[in-house]
N, CA and C atoms as a LAMMPS dump frame, in Angstrom:
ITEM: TIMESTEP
0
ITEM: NUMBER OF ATOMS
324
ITEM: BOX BOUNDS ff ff ff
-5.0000000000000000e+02 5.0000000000000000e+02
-5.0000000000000000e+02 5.0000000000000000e+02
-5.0000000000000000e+02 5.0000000000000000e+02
ITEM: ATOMS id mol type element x y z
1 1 1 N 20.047 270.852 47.25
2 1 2 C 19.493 272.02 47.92
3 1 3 C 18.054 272.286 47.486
4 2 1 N 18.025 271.967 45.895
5 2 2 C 15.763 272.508 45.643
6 2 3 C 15.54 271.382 46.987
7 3 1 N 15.904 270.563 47.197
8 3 2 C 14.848 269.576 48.245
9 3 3 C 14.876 269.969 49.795
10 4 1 N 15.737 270.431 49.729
11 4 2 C 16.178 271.023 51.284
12 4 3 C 15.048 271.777 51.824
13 5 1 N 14.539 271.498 52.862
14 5 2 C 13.423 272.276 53.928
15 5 3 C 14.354 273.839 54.056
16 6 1 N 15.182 273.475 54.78
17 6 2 C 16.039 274.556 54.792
18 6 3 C 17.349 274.65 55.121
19 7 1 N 18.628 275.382 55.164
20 7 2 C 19.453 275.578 54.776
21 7 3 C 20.317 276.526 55.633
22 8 1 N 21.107 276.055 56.024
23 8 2 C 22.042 276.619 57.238
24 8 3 C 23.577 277.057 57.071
25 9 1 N 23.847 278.106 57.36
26 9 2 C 25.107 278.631 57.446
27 9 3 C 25.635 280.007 58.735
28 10 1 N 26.105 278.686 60.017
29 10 2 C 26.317 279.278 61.026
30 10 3 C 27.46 279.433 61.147
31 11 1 N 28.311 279.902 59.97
32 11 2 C 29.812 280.549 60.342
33 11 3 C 29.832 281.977 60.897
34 12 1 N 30.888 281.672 61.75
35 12 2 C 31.554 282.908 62.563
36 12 3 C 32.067 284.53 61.231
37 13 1 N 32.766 283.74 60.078
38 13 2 C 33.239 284.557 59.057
39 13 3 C 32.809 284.4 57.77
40 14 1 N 32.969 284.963 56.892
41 14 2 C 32.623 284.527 55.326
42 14 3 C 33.597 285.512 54.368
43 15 1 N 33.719 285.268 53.009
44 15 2 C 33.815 286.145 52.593
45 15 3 C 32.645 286.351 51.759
46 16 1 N 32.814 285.823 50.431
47 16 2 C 31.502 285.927 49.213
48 16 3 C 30.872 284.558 50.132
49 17 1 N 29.658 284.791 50.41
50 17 2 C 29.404 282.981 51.216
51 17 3 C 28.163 282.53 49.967
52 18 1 N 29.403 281.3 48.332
53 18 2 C 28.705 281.597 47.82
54 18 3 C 27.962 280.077 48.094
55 19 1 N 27.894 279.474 49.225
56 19 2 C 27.17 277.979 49.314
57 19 3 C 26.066 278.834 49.554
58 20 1 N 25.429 279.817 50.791
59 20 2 C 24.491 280.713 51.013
60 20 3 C 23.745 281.354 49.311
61 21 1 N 24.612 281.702 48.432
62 21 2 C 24.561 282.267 47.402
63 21 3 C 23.37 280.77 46.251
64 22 1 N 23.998 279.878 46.506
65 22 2 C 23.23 278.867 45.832
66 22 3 C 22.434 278.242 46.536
67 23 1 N 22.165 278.105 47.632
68 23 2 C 20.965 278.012 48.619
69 23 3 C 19.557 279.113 47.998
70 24 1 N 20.177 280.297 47.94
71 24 2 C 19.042 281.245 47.774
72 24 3 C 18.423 281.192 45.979
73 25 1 N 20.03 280.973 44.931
74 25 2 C 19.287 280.32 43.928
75 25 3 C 18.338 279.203 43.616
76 26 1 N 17.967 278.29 44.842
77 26 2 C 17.4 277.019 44.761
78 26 3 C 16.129 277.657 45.2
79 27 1 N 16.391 278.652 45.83
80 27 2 C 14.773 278.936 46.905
81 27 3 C 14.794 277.83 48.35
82 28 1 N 16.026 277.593 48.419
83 28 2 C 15.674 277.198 50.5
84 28 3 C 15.741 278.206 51.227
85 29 1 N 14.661 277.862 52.26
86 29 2 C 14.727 278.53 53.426
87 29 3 C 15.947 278.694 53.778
88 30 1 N 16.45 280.193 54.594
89 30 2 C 17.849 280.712 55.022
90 30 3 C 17.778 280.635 56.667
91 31 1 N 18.655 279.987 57.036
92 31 2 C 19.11 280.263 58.806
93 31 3 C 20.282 280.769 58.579
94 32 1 N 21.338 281.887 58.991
95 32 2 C 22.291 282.62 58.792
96 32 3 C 22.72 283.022 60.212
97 33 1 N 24.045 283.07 60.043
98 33 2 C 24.587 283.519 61.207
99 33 3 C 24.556 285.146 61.051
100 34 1 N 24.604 285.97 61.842
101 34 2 C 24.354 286.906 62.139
102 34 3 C 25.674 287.719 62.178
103 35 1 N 26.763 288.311 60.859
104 35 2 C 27.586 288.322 60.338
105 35 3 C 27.56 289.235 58.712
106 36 1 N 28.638 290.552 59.089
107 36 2 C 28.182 291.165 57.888
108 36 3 C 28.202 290.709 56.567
109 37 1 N 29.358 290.073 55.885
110 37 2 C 28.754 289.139 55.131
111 37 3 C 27.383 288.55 54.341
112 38 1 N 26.74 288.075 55.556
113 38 2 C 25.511 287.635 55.332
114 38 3 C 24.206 288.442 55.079
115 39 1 N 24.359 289.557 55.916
116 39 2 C 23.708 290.357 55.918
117 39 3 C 23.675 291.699 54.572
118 40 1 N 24.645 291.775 54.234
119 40 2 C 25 291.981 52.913
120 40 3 C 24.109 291.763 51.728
121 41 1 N 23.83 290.342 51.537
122 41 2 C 23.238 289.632 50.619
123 41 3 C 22.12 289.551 50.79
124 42 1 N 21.039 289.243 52.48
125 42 2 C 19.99 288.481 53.095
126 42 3 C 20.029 290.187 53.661
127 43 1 N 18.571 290.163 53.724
128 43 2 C 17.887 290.656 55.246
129 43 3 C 16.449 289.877 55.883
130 44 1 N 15.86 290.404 56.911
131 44 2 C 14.782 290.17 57.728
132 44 3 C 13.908 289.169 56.674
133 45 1 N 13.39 289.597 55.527
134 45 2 C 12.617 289.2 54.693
135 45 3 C 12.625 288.007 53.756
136 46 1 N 14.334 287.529 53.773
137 46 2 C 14.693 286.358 52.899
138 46 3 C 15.294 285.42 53.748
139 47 1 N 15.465 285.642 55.082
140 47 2 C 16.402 285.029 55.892
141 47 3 C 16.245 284.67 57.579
142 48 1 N 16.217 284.152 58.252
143 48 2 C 16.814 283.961 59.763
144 48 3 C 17.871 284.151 60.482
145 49 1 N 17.949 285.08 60.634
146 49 2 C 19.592 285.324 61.468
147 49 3 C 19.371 285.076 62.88
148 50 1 N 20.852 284.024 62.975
149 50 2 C 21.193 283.789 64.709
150 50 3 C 22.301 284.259 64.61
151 51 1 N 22.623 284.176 66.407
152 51 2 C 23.867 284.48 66.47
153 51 3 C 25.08 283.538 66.016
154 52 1 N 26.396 283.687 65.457
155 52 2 C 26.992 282.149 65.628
156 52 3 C 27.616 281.161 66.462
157 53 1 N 27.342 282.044 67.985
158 53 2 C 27.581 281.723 68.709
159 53 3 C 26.377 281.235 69.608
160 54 1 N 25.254 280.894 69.344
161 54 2 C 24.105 280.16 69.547
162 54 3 C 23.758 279.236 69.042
163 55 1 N 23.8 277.999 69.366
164 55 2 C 23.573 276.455 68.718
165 55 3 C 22.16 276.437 69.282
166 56 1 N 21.511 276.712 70.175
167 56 2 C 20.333 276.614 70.705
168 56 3 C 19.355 277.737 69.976
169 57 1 N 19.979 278.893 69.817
170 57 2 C 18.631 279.788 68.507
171 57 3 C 18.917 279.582 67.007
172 58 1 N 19.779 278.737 66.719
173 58 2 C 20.069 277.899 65.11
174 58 3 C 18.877 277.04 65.288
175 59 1 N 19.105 275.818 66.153
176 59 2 C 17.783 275.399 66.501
177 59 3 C 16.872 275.48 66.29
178 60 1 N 16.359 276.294 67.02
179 60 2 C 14.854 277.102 67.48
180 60 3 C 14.586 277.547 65.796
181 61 1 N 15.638 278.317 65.201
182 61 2 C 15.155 279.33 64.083
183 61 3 C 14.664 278.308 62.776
184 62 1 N 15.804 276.981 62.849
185 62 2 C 15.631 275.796 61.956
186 62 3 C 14.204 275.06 62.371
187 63 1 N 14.02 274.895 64.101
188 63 2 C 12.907 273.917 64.026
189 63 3 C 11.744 275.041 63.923
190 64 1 N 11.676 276.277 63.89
191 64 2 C 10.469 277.146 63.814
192 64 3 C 10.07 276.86 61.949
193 65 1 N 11.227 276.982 61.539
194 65 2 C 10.907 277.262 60.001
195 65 3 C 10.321 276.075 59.363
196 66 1 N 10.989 274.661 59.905
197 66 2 C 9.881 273.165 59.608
198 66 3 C 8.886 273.241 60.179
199 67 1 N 8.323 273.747 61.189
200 67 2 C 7.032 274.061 61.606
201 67 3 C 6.193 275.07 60.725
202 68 1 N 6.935 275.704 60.161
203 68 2 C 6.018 277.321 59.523
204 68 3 C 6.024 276.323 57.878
205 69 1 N 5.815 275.727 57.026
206 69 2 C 6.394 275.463 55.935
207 69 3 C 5.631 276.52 54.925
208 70 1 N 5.096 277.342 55.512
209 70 2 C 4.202 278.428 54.627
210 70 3 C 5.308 279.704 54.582
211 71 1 N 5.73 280.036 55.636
212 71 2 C 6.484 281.213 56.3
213 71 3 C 8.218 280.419 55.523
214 72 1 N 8.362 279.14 55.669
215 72 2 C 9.955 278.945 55.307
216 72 3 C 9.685 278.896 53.73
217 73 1 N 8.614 278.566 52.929
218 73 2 C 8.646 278.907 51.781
219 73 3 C 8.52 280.424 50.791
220 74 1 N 7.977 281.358 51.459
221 74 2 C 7.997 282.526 51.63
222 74 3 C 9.394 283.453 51.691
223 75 1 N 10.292 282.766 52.947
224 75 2 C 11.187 283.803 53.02
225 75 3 C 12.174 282.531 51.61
226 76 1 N 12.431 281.34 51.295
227 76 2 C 13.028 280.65 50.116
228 76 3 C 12.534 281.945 49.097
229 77 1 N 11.137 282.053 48.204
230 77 2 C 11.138 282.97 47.039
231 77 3 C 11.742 284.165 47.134
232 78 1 N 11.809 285.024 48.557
233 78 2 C 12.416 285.894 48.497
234 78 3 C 13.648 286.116 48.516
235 79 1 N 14.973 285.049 49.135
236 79 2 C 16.492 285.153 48.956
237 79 3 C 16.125 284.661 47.248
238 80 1 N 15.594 283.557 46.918
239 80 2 C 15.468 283.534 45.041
240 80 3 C 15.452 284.411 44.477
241 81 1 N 14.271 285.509 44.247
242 81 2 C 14.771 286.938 44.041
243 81 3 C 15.895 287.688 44.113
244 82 1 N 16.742 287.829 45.318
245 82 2 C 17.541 288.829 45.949
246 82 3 C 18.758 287.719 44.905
247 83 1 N 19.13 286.854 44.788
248 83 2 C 19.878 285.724 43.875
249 83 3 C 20.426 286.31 42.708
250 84 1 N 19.073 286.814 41.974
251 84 2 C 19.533 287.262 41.038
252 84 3 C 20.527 288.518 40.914
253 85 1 N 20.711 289.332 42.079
254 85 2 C 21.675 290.145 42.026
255 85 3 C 23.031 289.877 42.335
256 86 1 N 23.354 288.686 42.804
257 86 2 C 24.52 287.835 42.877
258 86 3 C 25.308 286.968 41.671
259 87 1 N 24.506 286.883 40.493
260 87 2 C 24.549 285.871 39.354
261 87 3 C 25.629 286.258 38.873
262 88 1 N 26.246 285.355 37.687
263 88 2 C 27.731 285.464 36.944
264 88 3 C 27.183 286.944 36.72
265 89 1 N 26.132 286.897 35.745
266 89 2 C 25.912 287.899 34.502
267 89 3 C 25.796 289.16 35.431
268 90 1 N 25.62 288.978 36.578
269 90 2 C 24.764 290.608 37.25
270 90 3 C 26.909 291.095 37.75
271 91 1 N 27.628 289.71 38.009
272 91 2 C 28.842 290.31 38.519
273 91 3 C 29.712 290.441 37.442
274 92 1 N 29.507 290.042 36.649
275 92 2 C 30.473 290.751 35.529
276 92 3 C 30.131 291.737 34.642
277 93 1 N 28.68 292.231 34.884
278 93 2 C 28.544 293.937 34.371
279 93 3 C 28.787 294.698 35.677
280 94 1 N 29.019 294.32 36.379
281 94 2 C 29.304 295.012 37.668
282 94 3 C 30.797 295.376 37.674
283 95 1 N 31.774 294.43 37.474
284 95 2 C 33.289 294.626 37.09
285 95 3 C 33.202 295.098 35.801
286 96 1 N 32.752 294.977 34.73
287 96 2 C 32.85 295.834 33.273
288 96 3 C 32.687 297.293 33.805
289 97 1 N 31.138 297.649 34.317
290 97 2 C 31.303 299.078 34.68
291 97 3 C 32.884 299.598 35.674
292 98 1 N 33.227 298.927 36.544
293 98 2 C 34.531 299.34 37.111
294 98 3 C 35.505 299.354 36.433
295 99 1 N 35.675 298.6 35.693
296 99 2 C 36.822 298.427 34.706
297 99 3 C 36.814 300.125 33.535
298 100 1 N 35.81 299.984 33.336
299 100 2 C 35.592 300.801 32.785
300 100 3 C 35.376 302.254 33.051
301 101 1 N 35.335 302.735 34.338
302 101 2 C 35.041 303.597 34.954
303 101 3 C 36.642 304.209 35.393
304 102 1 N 37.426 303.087 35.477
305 102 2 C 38.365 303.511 36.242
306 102 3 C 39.654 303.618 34.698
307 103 1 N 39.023 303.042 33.675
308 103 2 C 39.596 303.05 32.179
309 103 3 C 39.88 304.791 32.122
310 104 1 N 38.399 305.06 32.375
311 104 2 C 37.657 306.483 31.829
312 104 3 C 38.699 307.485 32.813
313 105 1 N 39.136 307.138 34.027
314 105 2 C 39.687 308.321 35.182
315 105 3 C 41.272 308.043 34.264
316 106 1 N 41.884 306.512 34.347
317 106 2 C 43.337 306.9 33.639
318 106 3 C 43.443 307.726 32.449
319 107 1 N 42.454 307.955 31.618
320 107 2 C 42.4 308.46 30.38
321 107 3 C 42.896 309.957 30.442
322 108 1 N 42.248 310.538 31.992
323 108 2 C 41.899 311.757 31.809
324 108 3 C 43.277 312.181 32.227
C-alpha cells in the first residue's frame, strides 16, 4: 500500500473497514464508497467518495486522482493524520475510559 497511487474500497457495507484503516496509515490516496462506515473515518478532505453502485464514477474519481498526483498526495497526508485516531493505542484508551466509566456507574 506506501506504493499504491491509490486505493479503493467500493463496498456496498463495512463494519470497522480496517483495509481502508491501513490504506490511510500508509498515506494512499482514498476512493470510498459512499457508505456510513466510511464516512465515519474519511471526509471531503482525506478522501473520494462514489457511489457503490457506480463503476463508472470509481473510475473517473481513481483516473482523476492519477492525473492530480499533487491533489492525490494531499488528500493521502490527510486520511494519515485522521489514522492516528483509529490506532491500537488511540482504541484501547478509548475502551479503558468505557470500561471504566461504566466501572464508576456499577459502583454507585
Amino acid at each position: 500500500m506506501k506504493r499504491a497511487a491509490v486505493f479503493t474500497s467500493p463496498s456496498r457495507h463495512e463494519g470497522m473497514p480496517n483495509a481502508v484503516v491501513e490504506a490511510m496509515t500508509c498515506g494512499c490516496a482514498l476512493v470510498v464508497s459512499d457508505i456510513p462506515s466510511h464516512r465515519e473515518i474519511l471526509d471531503a478532505g482525506s478522501a473520494r467518495f462514489v457511489s457503490p453502485d457506480d463503476p463508472a464514477a470509481l473510475a473517473a474519481a481513481v483516473a482523476g486522482l492519477l492525473d492530480a498526483p499533487a491533489e492525490a498526495s494531499g488528500l493521502g497526508r490527510v486520511a494519515r493524520a485522521r489514522a492516528a485516531q483509529w490506532s491500537v493505542e488511540a482504541s484501547m484508551r478509548a475502551y479503558l475510559a468505557l470500561y471504566q466509566e461504566l466501572a464508576a456507574g456499577a459502583a454507585r
